[in-house]
C-alpha positions as a printed NumPy array, in Angstrom:
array([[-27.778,  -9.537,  -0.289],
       [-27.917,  -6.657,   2.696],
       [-25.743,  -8.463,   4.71 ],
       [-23.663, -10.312,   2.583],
       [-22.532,  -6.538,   0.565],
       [-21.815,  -5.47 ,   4.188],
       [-19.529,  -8.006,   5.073],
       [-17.153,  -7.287,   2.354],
       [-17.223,  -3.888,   1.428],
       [-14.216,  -2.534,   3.63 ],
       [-13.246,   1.181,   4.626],
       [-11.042,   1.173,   1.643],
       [-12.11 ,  -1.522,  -0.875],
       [-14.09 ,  -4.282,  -1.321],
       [-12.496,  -7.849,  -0.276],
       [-14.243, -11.556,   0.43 ],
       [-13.669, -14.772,  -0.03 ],
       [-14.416, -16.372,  -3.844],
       [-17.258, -17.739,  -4.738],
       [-19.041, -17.482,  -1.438],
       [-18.777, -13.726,  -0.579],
       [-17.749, -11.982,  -3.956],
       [-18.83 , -13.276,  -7.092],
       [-19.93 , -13.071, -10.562],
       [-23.622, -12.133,  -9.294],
       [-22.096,  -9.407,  -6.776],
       [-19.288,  -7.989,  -9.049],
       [-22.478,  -7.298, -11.848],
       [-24.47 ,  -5.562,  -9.244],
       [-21.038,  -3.314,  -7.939],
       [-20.378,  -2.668, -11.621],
       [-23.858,  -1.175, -12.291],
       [-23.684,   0.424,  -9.045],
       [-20.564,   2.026,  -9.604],
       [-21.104,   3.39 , -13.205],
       [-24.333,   5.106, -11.218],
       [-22.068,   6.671,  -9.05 ],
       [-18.681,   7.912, -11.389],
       [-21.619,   9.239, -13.786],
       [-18.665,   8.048, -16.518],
       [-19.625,   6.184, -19.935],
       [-16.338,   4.747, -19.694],
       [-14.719,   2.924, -16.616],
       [-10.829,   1.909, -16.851],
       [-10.377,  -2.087, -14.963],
       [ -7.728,  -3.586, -14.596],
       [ -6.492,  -7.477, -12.658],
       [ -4.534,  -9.071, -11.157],
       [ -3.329, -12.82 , -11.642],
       [ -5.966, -14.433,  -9.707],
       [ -7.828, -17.457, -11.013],
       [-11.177, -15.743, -10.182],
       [-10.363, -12.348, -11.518],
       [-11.268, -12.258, -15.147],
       [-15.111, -13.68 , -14.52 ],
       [-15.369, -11.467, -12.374],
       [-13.798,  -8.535, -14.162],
       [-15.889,  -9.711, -17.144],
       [-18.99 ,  -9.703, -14.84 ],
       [-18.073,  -5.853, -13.284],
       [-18.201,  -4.886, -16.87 ],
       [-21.71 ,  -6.599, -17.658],
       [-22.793,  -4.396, -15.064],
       [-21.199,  -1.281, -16.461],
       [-22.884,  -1.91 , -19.816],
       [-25.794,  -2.363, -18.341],
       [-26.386,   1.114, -17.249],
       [-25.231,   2.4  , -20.801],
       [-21.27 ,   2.208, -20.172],
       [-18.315,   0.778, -21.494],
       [-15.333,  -0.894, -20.269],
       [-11.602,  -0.004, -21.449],
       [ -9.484,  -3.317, -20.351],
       [ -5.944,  -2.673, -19.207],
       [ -5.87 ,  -6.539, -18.444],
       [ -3.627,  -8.431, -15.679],
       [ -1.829,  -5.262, -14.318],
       [ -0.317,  -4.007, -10.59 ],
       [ -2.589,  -2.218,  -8.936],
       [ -0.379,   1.175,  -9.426],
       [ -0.368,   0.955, -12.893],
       [ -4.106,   0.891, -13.272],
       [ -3.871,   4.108, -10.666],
       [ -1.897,   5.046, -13.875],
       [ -3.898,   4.664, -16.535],
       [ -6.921,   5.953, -14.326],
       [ -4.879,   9.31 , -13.831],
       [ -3.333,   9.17 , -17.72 ],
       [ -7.033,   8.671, -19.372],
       [ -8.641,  10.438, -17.072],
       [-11.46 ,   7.588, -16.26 ],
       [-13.081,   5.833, -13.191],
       [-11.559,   2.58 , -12.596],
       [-11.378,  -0.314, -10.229],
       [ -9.16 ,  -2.789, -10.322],
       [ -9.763,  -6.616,  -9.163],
       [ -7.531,  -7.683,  -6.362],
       [ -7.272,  -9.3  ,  -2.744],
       [ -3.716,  -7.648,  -2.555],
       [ -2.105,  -9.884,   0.008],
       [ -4.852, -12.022,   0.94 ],
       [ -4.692, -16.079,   0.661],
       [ -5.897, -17.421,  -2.769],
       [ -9.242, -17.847,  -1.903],
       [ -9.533, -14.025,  -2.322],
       [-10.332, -11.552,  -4.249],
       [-11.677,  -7.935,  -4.322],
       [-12.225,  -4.304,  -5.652],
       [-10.039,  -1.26 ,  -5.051],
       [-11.832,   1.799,  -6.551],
       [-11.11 ,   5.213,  -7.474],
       [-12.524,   8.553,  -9.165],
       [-10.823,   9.78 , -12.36 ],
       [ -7.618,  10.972, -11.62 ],
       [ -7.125,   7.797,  -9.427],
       [ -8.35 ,  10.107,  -6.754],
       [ -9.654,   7.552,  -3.941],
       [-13.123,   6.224,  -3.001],
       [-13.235,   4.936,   0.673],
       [-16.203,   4.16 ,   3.007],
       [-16.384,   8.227,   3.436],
       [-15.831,   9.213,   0.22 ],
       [-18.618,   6.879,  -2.177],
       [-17.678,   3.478,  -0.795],
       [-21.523,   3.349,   1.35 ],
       [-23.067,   4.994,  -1.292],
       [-21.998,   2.702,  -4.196],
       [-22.876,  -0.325,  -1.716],
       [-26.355,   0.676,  -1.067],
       [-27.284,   0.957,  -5.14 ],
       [-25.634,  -2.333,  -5.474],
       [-27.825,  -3.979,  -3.028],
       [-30.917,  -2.981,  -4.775],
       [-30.019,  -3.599,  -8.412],
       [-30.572,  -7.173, -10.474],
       [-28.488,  -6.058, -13.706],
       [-29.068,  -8.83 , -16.785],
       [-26.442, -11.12 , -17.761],
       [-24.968,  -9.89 , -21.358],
       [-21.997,  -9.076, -23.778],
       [-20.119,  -6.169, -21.914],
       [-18.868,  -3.608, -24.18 ],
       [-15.25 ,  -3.863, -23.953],
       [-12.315,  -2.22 , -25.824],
       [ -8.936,  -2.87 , -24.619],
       [ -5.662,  -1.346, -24.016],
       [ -1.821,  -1.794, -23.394],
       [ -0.655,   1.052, -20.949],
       [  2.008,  -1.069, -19.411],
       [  4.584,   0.889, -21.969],
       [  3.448,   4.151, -20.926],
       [  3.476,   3.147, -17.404],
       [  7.212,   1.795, -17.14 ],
       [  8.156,   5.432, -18.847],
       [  5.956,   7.205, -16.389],
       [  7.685,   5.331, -13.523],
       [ 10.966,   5.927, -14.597],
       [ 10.344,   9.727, -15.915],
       [ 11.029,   9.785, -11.643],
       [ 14.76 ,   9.101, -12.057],
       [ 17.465,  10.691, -13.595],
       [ 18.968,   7.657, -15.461],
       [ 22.163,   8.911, -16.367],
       [ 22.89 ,   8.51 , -12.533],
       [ 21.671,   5.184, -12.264],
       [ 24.901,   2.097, -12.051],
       [ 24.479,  -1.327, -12.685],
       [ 23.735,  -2.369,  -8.834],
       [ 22.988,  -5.937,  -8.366],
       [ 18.854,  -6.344,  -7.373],
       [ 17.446,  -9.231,  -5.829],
       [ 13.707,  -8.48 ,  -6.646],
       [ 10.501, -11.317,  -5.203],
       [  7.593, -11.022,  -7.119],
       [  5.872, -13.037,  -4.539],
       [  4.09 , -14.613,  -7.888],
       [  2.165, -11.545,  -7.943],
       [  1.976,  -8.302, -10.036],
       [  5.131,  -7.55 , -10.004],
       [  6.21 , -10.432, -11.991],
       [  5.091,  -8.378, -15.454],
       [  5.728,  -5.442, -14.809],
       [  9.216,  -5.685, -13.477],
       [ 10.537,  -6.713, -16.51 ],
       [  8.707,  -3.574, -18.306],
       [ 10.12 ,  -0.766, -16.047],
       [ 13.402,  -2.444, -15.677],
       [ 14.166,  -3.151, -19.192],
       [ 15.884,   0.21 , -20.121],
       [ 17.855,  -0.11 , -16.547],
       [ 21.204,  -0.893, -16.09 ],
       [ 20.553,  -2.888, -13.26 ],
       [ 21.591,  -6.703, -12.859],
       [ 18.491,  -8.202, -11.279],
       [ 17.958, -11.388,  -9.774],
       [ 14.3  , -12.881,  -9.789],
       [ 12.638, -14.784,  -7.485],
       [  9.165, -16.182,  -7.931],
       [  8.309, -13.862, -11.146],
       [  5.636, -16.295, -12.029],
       [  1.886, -15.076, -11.708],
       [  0.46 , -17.645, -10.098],
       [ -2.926, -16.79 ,  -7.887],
       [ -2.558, -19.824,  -5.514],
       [  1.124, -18.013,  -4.318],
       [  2.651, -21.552,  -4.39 ],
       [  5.918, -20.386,  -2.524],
       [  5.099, -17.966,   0.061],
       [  1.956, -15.512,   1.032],
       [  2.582, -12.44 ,  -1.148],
       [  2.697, -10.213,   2.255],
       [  6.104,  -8.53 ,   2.73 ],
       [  5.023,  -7.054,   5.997],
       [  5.393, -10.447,   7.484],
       [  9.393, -11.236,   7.881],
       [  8.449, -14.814,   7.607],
       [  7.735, -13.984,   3.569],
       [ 11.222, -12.387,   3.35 ],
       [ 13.271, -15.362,   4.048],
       [ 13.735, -16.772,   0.596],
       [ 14.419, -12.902,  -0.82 ],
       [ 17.232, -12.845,   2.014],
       [ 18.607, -15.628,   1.434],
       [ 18.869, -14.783,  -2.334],
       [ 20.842, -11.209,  -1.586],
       [ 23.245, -13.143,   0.305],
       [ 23.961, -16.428,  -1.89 ],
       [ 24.37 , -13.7  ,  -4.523],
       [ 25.79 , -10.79 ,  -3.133],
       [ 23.025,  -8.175,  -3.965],
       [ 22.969,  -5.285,  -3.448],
       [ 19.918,  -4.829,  -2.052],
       [ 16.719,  -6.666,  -1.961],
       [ 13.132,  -5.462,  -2.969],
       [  9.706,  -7.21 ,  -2.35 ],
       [  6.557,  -6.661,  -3.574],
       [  2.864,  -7.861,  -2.375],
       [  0.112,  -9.408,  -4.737],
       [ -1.285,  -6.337,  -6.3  ],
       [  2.357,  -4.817,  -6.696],
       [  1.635,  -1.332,  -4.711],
       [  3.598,  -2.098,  -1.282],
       [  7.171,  -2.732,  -1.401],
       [  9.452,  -3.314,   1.28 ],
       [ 13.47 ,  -3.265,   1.147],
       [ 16.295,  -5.544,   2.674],
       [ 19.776,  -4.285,   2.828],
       [ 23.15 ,  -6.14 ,   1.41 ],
       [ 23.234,  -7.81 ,   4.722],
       [ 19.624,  -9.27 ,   4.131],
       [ 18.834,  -6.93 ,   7.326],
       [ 15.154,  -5.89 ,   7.113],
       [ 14.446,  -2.212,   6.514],
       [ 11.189,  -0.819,   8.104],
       [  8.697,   1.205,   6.099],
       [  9.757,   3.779,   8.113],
       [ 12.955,   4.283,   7.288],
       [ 12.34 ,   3.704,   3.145],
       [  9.742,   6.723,   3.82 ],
       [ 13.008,   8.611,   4.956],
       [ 15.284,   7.749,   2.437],
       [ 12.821,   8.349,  -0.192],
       [ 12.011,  12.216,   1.637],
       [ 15.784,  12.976,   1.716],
       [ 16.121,  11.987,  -2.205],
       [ 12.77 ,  14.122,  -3.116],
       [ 14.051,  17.284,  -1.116],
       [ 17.08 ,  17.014,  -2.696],
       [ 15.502,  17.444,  -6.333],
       [ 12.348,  19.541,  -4.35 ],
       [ 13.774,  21.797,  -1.411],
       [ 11.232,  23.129,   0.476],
       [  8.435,  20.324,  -0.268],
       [  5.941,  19.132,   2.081],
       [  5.848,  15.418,   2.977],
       [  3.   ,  13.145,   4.559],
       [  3.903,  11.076,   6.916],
       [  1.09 ,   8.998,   8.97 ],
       [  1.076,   8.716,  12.765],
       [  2.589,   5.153,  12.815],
       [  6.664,   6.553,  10.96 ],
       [  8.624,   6.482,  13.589],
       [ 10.015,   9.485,  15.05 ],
       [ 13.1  ,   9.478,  12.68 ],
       [ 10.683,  10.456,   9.637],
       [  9.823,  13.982,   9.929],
       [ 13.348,  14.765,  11.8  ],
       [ 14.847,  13.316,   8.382],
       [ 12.246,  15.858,   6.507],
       [ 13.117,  18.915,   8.435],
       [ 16.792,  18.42 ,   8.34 ],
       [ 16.673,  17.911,   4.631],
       [ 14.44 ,  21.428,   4.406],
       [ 11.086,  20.286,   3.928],
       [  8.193,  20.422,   5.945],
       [  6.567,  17.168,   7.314],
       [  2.646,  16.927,   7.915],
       [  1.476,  14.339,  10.309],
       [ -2.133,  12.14 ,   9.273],
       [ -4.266,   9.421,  10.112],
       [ -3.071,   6.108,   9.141],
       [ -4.814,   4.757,   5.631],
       [ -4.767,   6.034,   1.779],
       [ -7.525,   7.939,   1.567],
       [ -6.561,  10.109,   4.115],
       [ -2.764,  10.155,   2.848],
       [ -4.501,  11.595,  -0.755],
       [ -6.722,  14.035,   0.64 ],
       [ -4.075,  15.94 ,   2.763],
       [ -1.772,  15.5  ,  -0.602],
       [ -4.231,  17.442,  -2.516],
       [ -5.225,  20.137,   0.56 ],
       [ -1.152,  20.775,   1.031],
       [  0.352,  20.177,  -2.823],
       [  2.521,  17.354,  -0.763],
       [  5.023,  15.916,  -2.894],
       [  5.116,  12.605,  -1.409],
       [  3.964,  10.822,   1.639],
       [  4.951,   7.691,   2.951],
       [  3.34 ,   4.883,   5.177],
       [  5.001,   2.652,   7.729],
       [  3.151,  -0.333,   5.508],
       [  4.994,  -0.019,   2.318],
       [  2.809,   2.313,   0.657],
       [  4.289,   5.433,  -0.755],
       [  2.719,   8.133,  -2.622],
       [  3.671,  10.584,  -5.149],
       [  2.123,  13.917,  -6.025],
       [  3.073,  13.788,  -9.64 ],
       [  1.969,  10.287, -10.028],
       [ -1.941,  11.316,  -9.643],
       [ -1.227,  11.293,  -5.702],
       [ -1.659,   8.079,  -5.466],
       [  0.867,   5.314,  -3.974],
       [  3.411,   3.354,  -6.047],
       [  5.714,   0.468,  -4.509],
       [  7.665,   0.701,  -8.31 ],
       [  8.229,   4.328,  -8.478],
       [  9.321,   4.264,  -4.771],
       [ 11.569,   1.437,  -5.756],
       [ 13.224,   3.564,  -8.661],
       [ 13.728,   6.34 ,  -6.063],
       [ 15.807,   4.021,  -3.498],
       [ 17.689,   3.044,  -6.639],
       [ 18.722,   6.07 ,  -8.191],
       [ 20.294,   7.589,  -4.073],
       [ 22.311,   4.019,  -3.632],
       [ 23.87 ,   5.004,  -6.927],
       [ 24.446,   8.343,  -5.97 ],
       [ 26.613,   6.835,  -3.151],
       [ 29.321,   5.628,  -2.796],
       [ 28.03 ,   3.635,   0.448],
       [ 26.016,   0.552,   0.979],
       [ 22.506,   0.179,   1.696],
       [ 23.006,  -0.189,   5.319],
       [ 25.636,   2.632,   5.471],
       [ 22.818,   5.113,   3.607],
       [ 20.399,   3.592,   6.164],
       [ 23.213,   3.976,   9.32 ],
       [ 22.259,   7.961,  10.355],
       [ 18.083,   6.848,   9.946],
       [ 18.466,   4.256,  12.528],
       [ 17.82 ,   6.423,  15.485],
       [ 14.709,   4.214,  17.465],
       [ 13.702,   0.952,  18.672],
       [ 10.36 ,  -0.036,  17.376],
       [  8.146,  -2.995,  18.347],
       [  6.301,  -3.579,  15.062],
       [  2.641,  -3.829,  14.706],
       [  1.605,  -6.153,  17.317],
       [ -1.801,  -6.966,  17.134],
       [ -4.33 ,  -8.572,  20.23 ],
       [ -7.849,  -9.721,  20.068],
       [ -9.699,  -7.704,  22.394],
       [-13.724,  -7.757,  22.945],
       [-13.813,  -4.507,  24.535],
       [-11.712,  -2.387,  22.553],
       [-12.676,   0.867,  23.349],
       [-12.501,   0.247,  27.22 ],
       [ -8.624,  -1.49 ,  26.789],
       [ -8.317,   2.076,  25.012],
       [-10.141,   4.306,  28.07 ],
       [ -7.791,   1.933,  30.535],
       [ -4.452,   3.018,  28.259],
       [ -5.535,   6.473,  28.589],
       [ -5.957,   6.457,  31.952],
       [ -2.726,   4.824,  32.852],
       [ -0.712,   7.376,  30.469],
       [ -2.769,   9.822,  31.484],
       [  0.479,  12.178,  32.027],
       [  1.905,  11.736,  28.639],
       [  0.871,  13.995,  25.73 ],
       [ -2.357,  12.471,  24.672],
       [ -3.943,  12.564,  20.638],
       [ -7.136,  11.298,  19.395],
       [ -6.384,  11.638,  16.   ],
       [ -6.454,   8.355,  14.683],
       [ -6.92 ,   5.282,  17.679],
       [ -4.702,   6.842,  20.816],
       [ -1.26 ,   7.764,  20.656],
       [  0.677,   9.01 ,  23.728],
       [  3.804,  10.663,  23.629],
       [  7.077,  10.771,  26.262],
       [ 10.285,  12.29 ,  26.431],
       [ 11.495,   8.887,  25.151],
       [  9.114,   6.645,  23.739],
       [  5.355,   6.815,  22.475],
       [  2.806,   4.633,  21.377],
       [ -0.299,   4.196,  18.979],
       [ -3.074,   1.609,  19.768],
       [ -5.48 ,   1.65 ,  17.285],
       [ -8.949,  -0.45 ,  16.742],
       [ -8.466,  -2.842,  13.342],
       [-11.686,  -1.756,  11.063],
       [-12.482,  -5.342,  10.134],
       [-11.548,  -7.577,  13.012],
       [-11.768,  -7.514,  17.378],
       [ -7.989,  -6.364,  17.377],
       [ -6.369,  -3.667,  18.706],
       [ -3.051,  -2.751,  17.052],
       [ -0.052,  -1.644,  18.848],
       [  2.942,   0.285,  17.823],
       [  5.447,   1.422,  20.034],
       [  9.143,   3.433,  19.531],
       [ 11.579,   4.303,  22.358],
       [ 14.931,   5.38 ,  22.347],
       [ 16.563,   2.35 ,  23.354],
       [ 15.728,  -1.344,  22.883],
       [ 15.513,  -1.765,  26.703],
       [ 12.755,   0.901,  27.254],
       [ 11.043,  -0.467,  24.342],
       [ 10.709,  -3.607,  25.628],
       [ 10.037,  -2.704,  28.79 ],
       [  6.992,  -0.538,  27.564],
       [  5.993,  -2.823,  25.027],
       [  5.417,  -5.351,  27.402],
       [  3.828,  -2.621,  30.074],
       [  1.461,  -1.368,  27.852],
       [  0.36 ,  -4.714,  26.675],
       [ -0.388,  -6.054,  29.988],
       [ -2.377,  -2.67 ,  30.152],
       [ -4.296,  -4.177,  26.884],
       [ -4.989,  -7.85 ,  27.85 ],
       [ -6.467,  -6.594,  31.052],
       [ -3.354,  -7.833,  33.113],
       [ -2.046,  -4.893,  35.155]])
């Protein structure tokens, strides 16, 4: 059991492949194990549309009851709206997702009351180490449930001034995921026209992966803001808590830039605010913050880290190049829906288009994450830092190195033997002339 907890209990959640990693057997012994650790009677779990998720929701709570707990059942919900009802009932909770993973998938994301986060530094060893030496008994869980998707759409859209909102045109893929219920719920008092694609939950993700990162899984949502003439385009991933934009031209917008946009509408209602930006934004983020009057604070890449700063600095909001964005008054935690409802209400504050909101943002060339499998990672990082040796060096999270005109992270994956490289210049030329530099420096070519 040692080994096979180990393999699957992440920096930030818990993820494997169902039944042979994470099952029934495993999500009764994390359920005991956690109710040890939130020392909480009650525990708040939600899921997503998965085919394996209720057993194993259903076996979580077993475990729960088994150390003298109960369960209160949100049901099949988006991962940000059991954040929600964490924060709004002021419970543990965990909810049952593989996000964007294939089918075969599933997992536990886990927080604190208050949604405040539990990560491999933060309870994520500890829980793991209980789990592996408990055998709770198979039983009737004691379960009540509860419907906070109403209270959640109202929360989300409490974010907005409606009376500014116009009836823009939406193209919105659900990716057969999360988003696909509660859509409908936060949308239904909106005056916006929207256009659905794949709203169907549906765990096997017939049509595409439910991973808008990849620009493969936006073809079918740009396509649809074209045929239709959308205004713009919004995607969401499995578990309904990363969303990525395209504009009316079906041109991709970078995580990046929505963190912008969304930091320029918040200091507009906020002057002064702080923002969190990770290491990854490109350059264009906190320029964007300080124009607009706020103050931008630079952290590691990852959520946890994101919240904690949030609650050391009273950030309003902090944004992550991977479609997560995160909201002080939404328990800190990150929200694809309420940062969709922000994009919304400043394109109808404007008279411009999506891309002509965008235009002034667009100041760099970035590669995108490009990721190599490398046995030695930490001497390809010793060899990068060596040959940059005269840039302006930082440890803080992987290495970054910074120019006059470009910079670059590298960065060791947590899970896998990859190192992940992102790269910004001021012009396309230099960044593909450095891209491809300091990959060579990587693969051990140069």
């Amino acid at each position: 059991m040692t080994s096979e907890l180990k393999s699957i209990f992440k920096a930030y959640d818990v993820r494997g492949v169902y039944p042979g990693e994470l099952n029934e057997d495993v999500a009764r012994r994390v359920g005991a194990a956690f109710a040890r650790f939130v020392e909480s009677d009650r525990v708040v779990v939600g899921r997503d549309m998965r085919t394996s998720s209720p057993a194993l929701a259903n076996a979580f709570a077993e475990g729960v009851t088994a150390e003298g707990g109960s369960v209160v059942d949100v049901g099949a919900v988006s991962t940000d709206a059991l954040y929600f009802a964490s924060g709004k009932l002021d419970l543990p909770g965990v909810m049952f997702t593989a996000s964007h993973n294939p089918a075969r998938y599933n997992g536990m994301k886990m927080c604190k009351a208050k949604a405040v986060p539990i990560g491999s530094d933060s309870g994520m060893n500890e829980i793991r180490a209980t789990a592996e030496t408990l055998d709770p008994p198979q039983g009737t869980p004691r379960v009540e449930e509860a419907d906070i998707l109403s209270n959640y759409a109202d929360h989300c859209r409490s974010f907005v001034d409606a009376g500014t909102l116009r009836p823009l045109k939406v193209a919105i893929d659900a990716g057969n995921g999360m988003a696909g219920k509660t859509v409908p719920i936060v949308f239904e008092e909106l005056p916006f026209e929207v256009s659905p694609l794949y709203f169907d939950l549906d765990g096997s993700f017939p049509n595409h992966p439910a991973n808008p990162i990849e620009e493969a899984n936006l073809a079918d949502l740009q396509k649809l803001v074209l045929e239709q003439g959308c205004d713009v385009g919004i995607a969401f991933d499995g578990d309904a808590d990363r969303m990525f934009l395209v504009d009316e031209r079906a041109e991709l917008v970078s995580g990046s830039l929505t963190t912008a946009m969304v930091a320029q509408t918040l200091l507009k209602k906020y002057p002064g605010e702080r923002i969190i930006y990770n290491l990854i934004c490109s350059w264009t983020v906190p320029e964007v913050i300080e124009e607009n009057g706020g103050t931008p604070i630079r952290t590691r890449v990852g959520h946890s880290f994101i919240k904690r700063v949030m609650a050391e600095t009273g950030a309003i909001f902090g944004g992550e190049h991977s479609g997560h964005y995160y909201f002080r008054d939404n328990f800190r935690a990150d929200s694809g829906m309420i940062a969709a409802m922000l994009v919304l209400e400043a394109m109808s504050e404007s008279d411009d288009s999506l891309s002509e909101i965008l235009e002034p943002f667009r100041r760099y060339w970035a590669s995108g994450e490009i990721n190599t499998e490398v046995p030695d990672q930490g001497g390809a990082i010793k060899s990068l830092a060596e040959v940059y040796s005269d840039g302006n060096q930082d440890w803080t999270d992987g290495l970054t190195v910074e120019y006059e005109d470009w910079w670059f992270n590298c960065r060791a994956s947590n899970t896998e033997p990859l190192l992940r490289l992102n790269l910004e210049a001021r012009t396309k030329e230099l960044m593909e002339t450095k891209r491809d530099e300091v990959l060579r420096v990587i693969r051990g070519e140069s």
